[in-house]
KESESE-528271 format. One record per atom (N, C-alpha, C, O): x, z, y; atom name. Coordinates in nm, 2 decimals, always signed. Layout:
BEGIN
REC       c1       c3       c2   atom
REC        X        Z        Y     CA
...
END
This chain:
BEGIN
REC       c1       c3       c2   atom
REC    -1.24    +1.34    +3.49      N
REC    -1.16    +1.42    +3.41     CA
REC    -1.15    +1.56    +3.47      C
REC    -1.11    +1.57    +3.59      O
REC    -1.18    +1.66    +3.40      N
REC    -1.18    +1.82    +3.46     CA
REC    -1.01    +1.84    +3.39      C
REC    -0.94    +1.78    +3.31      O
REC    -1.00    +1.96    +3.47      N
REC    -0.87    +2.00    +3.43     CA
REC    -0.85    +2.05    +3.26      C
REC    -0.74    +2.05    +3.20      O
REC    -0.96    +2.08    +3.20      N
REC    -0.96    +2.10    +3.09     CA
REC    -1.00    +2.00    +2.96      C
REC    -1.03    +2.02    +2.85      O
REC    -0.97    +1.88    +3.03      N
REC    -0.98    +1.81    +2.93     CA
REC    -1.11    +1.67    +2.97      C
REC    -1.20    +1.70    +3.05      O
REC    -1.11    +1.52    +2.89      N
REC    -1.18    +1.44    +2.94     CA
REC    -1.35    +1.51    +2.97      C
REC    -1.39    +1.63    +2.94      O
REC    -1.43    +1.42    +3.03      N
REC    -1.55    +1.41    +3.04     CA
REC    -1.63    +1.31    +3.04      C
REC    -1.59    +1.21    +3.09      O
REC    -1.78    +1.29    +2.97      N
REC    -1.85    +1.22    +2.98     CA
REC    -1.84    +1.12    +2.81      C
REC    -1.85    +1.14    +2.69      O
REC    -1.81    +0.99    +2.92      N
REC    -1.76    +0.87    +2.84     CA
REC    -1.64    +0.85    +2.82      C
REC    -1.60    +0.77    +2.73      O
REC    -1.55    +0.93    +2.92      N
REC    -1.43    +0.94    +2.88     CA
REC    -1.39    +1.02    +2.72      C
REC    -1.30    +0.97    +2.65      O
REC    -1.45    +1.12    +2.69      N
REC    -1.48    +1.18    +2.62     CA
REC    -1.52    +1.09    +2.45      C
REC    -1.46    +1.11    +2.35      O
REC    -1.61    +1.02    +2.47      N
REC    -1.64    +0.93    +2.36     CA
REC    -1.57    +0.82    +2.35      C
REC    -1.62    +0.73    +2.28      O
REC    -1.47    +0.79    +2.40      N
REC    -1.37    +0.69    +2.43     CA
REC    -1.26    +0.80    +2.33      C
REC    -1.23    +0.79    +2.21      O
REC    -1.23    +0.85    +2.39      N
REC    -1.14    +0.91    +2.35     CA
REC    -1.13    +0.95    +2.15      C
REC    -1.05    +0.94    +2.07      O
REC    -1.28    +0.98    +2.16      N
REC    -1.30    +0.98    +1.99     CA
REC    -1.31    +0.91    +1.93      C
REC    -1.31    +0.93    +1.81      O
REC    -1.33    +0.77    +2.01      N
REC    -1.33    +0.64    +1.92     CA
REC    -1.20    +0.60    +1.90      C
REC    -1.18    +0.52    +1.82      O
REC    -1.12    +0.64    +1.96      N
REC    -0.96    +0.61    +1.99     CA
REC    -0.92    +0.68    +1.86      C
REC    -0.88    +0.63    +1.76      O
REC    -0.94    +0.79    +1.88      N
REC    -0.91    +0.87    +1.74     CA
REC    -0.92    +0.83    +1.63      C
REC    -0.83    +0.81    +1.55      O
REC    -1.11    +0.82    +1.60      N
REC    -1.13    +0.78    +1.46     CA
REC    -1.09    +0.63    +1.42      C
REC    -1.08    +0.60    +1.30      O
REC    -1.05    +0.51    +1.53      N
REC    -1.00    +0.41    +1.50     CA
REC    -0.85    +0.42    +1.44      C
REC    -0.79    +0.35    +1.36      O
REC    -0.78    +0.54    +1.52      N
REC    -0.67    +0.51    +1.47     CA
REC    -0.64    +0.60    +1.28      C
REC    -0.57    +0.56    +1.19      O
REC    -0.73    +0.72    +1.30      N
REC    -0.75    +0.77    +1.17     CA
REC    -0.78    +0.66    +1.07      C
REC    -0.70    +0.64    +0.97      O
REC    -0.89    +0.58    +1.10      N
REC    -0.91    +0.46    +0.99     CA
REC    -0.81    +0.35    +0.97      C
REC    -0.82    +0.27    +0.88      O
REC    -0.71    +0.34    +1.05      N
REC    -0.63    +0.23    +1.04     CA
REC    -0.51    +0.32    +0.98      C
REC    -0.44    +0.26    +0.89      O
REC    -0.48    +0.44    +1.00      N
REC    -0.38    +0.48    +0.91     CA
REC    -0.43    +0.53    +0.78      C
REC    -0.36    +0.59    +0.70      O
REC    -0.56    +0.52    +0.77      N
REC    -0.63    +0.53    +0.64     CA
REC    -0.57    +0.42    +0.56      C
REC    -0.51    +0.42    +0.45      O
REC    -0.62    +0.31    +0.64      N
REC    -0.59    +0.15    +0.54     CA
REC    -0.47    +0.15    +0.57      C
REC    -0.45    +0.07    +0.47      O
REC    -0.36    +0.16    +0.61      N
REC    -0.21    +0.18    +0.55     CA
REC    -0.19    +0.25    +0.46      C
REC    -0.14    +0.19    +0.37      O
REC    -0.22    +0.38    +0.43      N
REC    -0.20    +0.46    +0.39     CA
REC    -0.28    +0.38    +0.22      C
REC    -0.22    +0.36    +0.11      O
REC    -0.44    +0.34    +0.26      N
REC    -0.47    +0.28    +0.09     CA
REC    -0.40    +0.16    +0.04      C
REC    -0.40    +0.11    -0.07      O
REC    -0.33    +0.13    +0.14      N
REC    -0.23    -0.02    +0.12     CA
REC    -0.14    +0.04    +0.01      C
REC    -0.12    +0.01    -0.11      O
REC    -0.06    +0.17    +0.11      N
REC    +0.08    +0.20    +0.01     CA
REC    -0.01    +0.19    -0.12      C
REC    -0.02    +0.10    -0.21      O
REC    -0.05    +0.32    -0.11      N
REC    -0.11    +0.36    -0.27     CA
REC    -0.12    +0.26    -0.41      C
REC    -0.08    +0.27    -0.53      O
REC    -0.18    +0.16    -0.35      N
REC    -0.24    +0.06    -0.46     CA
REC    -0.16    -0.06    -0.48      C
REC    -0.17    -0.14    -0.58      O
REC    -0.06    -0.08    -0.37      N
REC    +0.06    -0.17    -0.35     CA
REC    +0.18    -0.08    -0.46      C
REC    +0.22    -0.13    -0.57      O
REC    +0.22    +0.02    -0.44      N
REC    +0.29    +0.07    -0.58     CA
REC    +0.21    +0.11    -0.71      C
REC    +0.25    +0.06    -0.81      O
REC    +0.11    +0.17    -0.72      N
REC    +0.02    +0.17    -0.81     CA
REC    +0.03    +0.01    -0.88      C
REC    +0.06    +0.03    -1.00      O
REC    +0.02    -0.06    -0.87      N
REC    +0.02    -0.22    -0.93     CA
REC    +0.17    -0.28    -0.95      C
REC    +0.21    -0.35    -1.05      O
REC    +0.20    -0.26    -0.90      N
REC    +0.38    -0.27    -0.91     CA
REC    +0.42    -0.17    -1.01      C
REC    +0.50    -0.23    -1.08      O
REC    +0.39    -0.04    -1.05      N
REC    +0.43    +0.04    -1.15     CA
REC    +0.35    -0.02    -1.25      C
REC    +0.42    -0.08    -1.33      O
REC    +0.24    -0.03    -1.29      N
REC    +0.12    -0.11    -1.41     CA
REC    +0.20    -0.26    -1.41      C
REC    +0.22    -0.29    -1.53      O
REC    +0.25    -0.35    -1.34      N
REC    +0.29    -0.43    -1.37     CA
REC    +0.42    -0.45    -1.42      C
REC    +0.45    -0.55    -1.47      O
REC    +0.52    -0.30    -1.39      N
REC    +0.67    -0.33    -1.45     CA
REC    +0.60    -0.25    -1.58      C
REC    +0.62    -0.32    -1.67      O
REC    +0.53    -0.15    -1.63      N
REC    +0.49    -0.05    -1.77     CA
REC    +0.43    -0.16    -1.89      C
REC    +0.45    -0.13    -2.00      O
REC    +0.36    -0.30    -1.86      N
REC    +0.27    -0.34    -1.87     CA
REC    +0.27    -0.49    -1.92      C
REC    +0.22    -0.54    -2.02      O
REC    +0.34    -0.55    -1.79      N
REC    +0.30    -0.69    -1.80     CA
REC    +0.41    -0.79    -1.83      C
REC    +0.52    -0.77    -1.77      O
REC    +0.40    -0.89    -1.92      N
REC    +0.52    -0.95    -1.96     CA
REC    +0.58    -0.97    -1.87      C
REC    +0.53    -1.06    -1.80      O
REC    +0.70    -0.93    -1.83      N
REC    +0.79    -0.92    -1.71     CA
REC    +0.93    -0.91    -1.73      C
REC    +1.00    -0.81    -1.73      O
REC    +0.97    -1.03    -1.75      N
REC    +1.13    -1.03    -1.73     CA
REC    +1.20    -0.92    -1.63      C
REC    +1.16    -0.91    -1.51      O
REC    +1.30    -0.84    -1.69      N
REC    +1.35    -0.76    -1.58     CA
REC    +1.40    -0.82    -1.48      C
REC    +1.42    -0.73    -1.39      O
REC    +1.43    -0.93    -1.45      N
REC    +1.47    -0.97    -1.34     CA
REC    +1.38    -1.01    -1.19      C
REC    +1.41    -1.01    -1.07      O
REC    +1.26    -1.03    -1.28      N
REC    +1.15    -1.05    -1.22     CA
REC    +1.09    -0.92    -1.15      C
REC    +1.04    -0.92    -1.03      O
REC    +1.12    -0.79    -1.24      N
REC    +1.06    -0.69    -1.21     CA
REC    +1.15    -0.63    -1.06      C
REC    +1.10    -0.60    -0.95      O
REC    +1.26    -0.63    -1.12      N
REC    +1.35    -0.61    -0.97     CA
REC    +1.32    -0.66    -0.86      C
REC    +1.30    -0.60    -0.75      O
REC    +1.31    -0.82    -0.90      N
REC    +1.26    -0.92    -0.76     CA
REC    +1.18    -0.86    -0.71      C
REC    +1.20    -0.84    -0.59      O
REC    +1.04    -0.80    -0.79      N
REC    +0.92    -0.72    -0.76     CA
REC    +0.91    -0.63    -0.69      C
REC    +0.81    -0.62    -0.63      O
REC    +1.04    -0.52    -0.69      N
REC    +1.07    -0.41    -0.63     CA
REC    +1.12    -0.37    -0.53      C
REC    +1.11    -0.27    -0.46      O
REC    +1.20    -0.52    -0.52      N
REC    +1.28    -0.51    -0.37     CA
REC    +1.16    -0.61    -0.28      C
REC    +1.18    -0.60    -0.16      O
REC    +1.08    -0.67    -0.30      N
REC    +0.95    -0.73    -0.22     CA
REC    +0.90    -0.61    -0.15      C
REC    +0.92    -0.56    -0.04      O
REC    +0.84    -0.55    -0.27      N
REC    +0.74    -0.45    -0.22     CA
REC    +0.83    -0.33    -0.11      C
REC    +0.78    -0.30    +0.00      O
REC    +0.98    -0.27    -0.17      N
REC    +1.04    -0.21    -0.08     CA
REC    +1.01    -0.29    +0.07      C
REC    +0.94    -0.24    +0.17      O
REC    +1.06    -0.41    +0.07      N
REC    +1.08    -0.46    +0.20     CA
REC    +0.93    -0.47    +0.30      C
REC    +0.91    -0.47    +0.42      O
REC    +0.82    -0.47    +0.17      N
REC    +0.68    -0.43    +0.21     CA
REC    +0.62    -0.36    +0.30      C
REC    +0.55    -0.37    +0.41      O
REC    +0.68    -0.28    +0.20      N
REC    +0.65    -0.08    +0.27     CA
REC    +0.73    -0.07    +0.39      C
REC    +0.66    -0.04    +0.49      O
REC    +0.89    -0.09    +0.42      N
REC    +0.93    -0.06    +0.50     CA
REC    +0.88    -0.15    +0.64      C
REC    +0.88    -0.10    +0.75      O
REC    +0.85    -0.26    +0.60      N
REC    +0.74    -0.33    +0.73     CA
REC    +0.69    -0.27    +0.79      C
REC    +0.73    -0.25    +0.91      O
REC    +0.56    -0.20    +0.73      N
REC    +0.46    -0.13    +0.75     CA
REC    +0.50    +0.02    +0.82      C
REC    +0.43    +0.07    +0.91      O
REC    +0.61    +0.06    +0.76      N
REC    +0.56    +0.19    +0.81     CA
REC    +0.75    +0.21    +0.84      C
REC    +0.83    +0.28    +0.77      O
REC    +0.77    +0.15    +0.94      N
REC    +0.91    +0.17    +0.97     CA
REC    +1.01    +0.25    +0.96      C
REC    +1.13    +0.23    +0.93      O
REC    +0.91    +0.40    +1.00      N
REC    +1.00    +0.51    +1.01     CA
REC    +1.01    +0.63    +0.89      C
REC    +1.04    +0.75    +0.89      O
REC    +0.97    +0.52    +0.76      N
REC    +0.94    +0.63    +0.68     CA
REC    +1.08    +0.57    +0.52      C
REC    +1.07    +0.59    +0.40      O
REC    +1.16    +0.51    +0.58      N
REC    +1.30    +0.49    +0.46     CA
REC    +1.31    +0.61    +0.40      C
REC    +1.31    +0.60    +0.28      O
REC    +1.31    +0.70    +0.43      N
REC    +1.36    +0.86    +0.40     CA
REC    +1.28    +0.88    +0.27      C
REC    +1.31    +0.91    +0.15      O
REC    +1.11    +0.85    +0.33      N
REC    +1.02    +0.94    +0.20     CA
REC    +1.01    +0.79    +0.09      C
REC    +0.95    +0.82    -0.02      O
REC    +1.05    +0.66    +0.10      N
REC    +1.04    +0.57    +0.04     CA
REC    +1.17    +0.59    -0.09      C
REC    +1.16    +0.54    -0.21      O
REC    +1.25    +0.65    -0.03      N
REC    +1.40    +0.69    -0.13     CA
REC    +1.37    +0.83    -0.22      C
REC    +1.38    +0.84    -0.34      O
REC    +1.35    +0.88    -0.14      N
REC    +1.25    +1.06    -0.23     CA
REC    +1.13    +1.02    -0.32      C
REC    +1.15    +1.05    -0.44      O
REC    +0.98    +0.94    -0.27      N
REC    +0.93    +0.92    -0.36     CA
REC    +0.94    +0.83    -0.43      C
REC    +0.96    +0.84    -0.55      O
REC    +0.93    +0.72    -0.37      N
REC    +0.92    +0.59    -0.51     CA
REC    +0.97    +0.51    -0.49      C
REC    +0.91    +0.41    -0.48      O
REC    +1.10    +0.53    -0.49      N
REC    +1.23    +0.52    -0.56     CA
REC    +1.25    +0.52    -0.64      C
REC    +1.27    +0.41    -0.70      O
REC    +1.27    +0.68    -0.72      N
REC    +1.28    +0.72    -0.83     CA
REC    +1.16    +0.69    -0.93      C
REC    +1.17    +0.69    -1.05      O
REC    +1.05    +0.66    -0.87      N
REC    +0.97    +0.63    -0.98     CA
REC    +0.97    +0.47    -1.00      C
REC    +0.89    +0.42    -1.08      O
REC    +1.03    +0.41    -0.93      N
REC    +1.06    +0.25    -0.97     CA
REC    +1.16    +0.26    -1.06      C
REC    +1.14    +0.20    -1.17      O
REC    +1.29    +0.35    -1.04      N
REC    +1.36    +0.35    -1.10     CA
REC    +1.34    +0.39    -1.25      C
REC    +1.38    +0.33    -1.35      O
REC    +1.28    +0.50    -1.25      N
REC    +1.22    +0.53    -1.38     CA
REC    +1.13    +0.43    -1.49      C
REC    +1.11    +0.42    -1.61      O
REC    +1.11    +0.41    -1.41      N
REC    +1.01    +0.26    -1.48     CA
REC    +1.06    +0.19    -1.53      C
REC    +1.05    +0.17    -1.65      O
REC    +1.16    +0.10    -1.43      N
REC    +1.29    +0.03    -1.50     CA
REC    +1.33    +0.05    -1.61      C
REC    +1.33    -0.02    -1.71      O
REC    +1.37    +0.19    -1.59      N
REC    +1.45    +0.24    -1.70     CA
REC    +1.37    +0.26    -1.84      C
REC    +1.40    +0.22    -1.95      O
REC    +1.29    +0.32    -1.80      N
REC    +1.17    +0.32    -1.96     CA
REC    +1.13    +0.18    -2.04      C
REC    +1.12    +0.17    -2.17      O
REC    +1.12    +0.07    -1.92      N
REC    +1.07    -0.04    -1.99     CA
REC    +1.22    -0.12    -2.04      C
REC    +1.23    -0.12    -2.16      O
REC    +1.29    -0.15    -1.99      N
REC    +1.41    -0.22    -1.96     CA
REC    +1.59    -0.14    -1.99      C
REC    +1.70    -0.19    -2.00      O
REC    +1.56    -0.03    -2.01      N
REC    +1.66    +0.04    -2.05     CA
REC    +1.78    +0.05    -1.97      C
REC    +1.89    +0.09    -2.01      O
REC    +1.76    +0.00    -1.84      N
REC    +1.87    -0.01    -1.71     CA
REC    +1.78    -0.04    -1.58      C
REC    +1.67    -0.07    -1.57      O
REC    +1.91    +0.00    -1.48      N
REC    +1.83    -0.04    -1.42     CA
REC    +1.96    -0.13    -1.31      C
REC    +2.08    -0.15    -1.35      O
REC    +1.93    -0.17    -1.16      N
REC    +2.06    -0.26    -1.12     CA
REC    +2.22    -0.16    -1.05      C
REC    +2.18    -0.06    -0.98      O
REC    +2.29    -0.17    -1.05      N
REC    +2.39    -0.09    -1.06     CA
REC    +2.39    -0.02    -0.91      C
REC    +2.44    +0.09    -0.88      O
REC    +2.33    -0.12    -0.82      N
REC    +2.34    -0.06    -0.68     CA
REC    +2.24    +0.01    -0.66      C
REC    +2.24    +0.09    -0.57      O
REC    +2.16    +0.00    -0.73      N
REC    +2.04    +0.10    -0.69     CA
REC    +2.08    +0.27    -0.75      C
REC    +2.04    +0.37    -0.70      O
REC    +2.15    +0.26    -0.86      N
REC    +2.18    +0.43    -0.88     CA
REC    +2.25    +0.50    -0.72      C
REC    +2.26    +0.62    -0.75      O
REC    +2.28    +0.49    -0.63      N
REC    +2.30    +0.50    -0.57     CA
REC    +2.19    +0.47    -0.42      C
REC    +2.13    +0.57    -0.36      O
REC    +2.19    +0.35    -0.38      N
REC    +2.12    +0.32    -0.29     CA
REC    +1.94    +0.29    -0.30      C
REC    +1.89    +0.24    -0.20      O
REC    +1.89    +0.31    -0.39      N
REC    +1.75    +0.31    -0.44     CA
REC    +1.74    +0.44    -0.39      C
REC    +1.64    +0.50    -0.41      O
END
């Protein structure tokens, strides 16, 4: 290692470090996507008791927040409100604690 940074094989170590971890928060990241994407088509969509749909919602919440621990904040900002909305469009309510804590 020079003072400016690795060398050699150190060097290609280093980029595979990188692009391994770029690819793995790639496939989190296609996880979220298609994990709400299917959950919204399935509450818009599919014969689904509202109760079911909830059940649905709070899985997947508990999902997401698995995965990506530190992100409660942007899970309440974005799709939240768009579960919530869904609800509401198909179902005409949605559960009383969630106006608030959704």
């Amino acid at each position: 290692m020079t003072a400016s940074g690795p060398v050699g094989n150190e060097a290609g170590t280093a980029e595979r470090l990188d692009l391994g971890h770029l690819r793995e928060e790639e496939d989190r990241m296609t996880w979220l996507r298609c994990t709400v994407d299917a959950l919204a088509r399935e509450i818009a969509w599919a014969p689904l008791p509202y109760e079911e749909a909830v059940v649905r919602v709070t899985r997947v919440k508990a999902a997401i927040l698995s995965r990506f621990s530190t992100k409660g904040e942007t899970y309440e900002l974005v799709y939240a409100p768009r579960f919530r909305r869904l609800l509401e469009a198909r179902f005409g309510r949605v559960p009383r604690e969630w106006v608030l804590s959704l």
